[in-house]
C-alpha positions as CSV (number, residue, x, y, z in Angstrom):
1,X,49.5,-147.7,-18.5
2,X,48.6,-144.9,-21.0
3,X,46.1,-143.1,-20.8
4,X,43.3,-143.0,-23.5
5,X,42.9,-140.5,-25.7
6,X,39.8,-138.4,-25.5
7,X,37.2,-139.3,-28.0
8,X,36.7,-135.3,-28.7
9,X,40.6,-135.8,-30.2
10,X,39.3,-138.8,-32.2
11,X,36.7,-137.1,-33.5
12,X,38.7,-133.8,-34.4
13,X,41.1,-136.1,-36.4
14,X,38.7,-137.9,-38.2
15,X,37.0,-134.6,-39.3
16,X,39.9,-133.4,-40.4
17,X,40.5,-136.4,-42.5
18,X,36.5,-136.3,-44.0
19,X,37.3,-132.5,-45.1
20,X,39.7,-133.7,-46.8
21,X,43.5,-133.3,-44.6
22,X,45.6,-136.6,-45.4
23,X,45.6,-139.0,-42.6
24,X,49.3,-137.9,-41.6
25,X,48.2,-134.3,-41.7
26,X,46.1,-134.7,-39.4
27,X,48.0,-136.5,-37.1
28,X,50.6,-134.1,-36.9
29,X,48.1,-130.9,-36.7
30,X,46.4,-132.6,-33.5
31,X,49.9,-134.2,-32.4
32,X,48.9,-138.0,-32.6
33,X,50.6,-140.9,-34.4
34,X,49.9,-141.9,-37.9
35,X,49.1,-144.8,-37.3
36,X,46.4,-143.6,-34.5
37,X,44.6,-141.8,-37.0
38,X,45.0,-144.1,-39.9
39,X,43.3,-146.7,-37.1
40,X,40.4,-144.2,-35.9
41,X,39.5,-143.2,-39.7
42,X,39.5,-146.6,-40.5
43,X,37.4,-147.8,-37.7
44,X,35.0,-144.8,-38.0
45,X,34.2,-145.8,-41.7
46,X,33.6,-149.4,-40.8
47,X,31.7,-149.3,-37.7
48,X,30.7,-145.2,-37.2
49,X,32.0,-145.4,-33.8
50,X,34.8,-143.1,-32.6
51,X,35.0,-144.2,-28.8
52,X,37.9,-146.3,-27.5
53,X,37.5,-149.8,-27.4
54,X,37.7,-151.4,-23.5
55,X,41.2,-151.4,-22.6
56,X,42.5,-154.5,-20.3
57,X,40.0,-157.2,-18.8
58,X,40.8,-160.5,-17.7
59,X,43.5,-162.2,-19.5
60,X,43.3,-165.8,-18.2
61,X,44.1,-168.6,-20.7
62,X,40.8,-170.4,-21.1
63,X,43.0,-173.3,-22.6
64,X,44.6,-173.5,-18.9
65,X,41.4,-173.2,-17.1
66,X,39.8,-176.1,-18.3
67,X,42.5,-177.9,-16.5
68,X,42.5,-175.8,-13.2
69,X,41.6,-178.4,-11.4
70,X,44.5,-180.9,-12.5
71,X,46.9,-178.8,-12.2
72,X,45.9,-178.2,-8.6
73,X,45.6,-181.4,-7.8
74,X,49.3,-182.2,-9.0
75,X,50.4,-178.8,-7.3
76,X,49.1,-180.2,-4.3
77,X,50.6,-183.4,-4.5
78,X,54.3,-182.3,-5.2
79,X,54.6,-178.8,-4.2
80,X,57.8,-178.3,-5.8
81,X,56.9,-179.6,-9.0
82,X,58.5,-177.6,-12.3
83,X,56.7,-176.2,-15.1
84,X,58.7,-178.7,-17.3
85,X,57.5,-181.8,-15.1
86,X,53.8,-180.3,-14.9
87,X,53.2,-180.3,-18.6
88,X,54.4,-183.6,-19.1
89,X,51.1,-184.5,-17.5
């Protein structure tokens, strides 16, 4: 996984940009992608925030797991039951 960039660098880059660097001159002067800083100005002008957003989390369907429980139950009657058969249910 990468790893985040420090919200010091954010901040850096998006100073640059409000004195008045171009968004790709900035990125190349603190060694970041374009379209980082093109993201963290943006971002910075709608919400004022320069911190990372959460990274991760749970990434469970919650369309599959309102049917947990059916699914089980037909796991547990065939065991070797495909995908294929299981969403014909």
């Amino acid at each position: 996984m990468v790893r985040a960039i420090s919200e010091d660098l954010r901040s850096r880059v998006i100073a640059a940009v409000e004195s008045g660097l171009s968004r790709r001159a900035a990125a190349d002067r603190f060694g970041v992608a374009a379209a980082s800083a093109v993201r963290w100005v943006r971002e910075w002008r709608e919400s004022g925030a320069t911190r990372a957003k959460p990274q991760g989390g749970d990434k469970r369907s919650q369309r599959i797991e309102a049917y947990r429980d059916t699914i089980l139950a037909v796991i547990e009657g065939q065991d070797d039951i495909t995908l294929v058969e299981l969403a014909e249910f």
